[in-house]
Every structure is written in C-alpha cells, then in structure tokens.
C-alpha positions in Angstrom: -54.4 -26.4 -11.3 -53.5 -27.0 -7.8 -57.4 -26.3 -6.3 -59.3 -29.6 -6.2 -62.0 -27.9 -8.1 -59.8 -26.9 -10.7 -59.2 -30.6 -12.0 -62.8 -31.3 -12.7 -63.8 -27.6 -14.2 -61.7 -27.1 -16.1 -62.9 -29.9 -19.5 -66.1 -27.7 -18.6 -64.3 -24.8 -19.2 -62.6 -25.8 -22.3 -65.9 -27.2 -24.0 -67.4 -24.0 -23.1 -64.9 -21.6 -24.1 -66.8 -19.2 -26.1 -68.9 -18.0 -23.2 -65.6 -17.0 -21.3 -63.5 -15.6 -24.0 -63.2 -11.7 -22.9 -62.0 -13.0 -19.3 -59.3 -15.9 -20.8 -58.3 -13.2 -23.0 -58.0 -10.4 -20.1 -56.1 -13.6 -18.2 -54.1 -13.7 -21.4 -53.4 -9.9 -21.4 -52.6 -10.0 -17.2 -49.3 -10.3 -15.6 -49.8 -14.0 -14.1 -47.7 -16.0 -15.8 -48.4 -19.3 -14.1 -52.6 -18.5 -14.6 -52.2 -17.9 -18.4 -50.1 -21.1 -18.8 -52.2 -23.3 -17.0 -55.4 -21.6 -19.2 -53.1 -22.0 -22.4 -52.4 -25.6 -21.8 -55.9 -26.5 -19.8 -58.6 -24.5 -22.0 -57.5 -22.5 -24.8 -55.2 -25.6 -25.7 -58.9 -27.4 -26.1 -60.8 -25.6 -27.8 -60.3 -24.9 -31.4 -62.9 -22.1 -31.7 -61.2 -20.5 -28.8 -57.5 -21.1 -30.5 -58.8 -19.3 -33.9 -60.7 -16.2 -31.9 -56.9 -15.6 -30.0 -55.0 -16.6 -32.4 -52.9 -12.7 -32.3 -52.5 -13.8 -28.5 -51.3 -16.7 -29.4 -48.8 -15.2 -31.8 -47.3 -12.3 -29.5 -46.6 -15.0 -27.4 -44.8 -17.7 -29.5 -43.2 -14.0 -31.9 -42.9 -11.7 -29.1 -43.0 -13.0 -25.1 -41.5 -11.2 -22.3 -38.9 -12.3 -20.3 -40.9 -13.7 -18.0 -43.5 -15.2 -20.4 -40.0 -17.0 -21.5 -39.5 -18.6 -17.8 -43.4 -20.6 -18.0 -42.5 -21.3 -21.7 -45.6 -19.6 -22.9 -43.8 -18.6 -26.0 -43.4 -22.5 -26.4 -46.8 -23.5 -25.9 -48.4 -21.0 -28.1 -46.1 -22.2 -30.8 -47.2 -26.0 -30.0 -51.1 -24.6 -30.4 -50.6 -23.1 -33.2 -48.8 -26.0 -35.3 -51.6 -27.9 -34.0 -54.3 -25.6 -35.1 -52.3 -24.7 -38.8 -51.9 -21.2 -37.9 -48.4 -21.5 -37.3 -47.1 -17.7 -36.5 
C-alpha cells in the first residue's frame, strides 16, 4: 500500500474481487507476507463473496500460520474476517 496507485485501486479491487480470485488466492498461497496482509486487510477484508470463496485460507491462517505469517499477524486478521463474516474457524 505504499505505491500511490495502490491507495485508489485498491476499493476497485475489493468491489471487483471475483474477477481476481485465482491470483489473491495464489498471493494467499505465496511467501510475501507483507502482500497477503495488505490483500487480507485491503480486498479480501471487503468483499464478502471473496471471504466465503477463501474461507479454508482464511482458516489455515487464523488455525494453522507459520512463523512468519505470526510476525504480520495474518493469523490475527483472518480470525477478525472470519468473526465478521460468521465463519468463525
């Protein structure tokens, strides 16, 4: 979120989730820990549709993060999503 650009694509991203959901999810499934939290909290935190079609991403991370997924507190924000979404995992 620290490109210009970034600030004012990504609502367009979020409302328009659906059409990107094999890349957040390969995002998701990468090894960039700052990139999936800033696509956690940015888009998939913003899109319910999104939020139901990852939900087992979303619970590996809040059950089952790495160490490093621990650092960002992606385990944290997955846990916050799904409360907020009723899919508690």
């Amino acid at each position: 979120m620290n490109w210009p650009v970034a600030q004012v694509l990504a609502p367009f991203l979020a409302e328009n989730a659906e059409y990107i959901e094999t890349e957040i999810r390969d995002i998701l499934n990468g090894d960039d820990e700052i990139w999936k939290y800033w696509v956690m909290i940015e888009i998939l935190g913003k899109s319910p549709q999104l939020q139901k079609n990852l939900q087992n991403e979303l619970e590996k991370f809040a059950n089952h993060p790495t160490e490093s997924e621990q650092i960002e507190e992606l385990d944290i924000i997955a846990k916050e999503i799904l409360k907020k979404t009723n899919h508690v995992g």
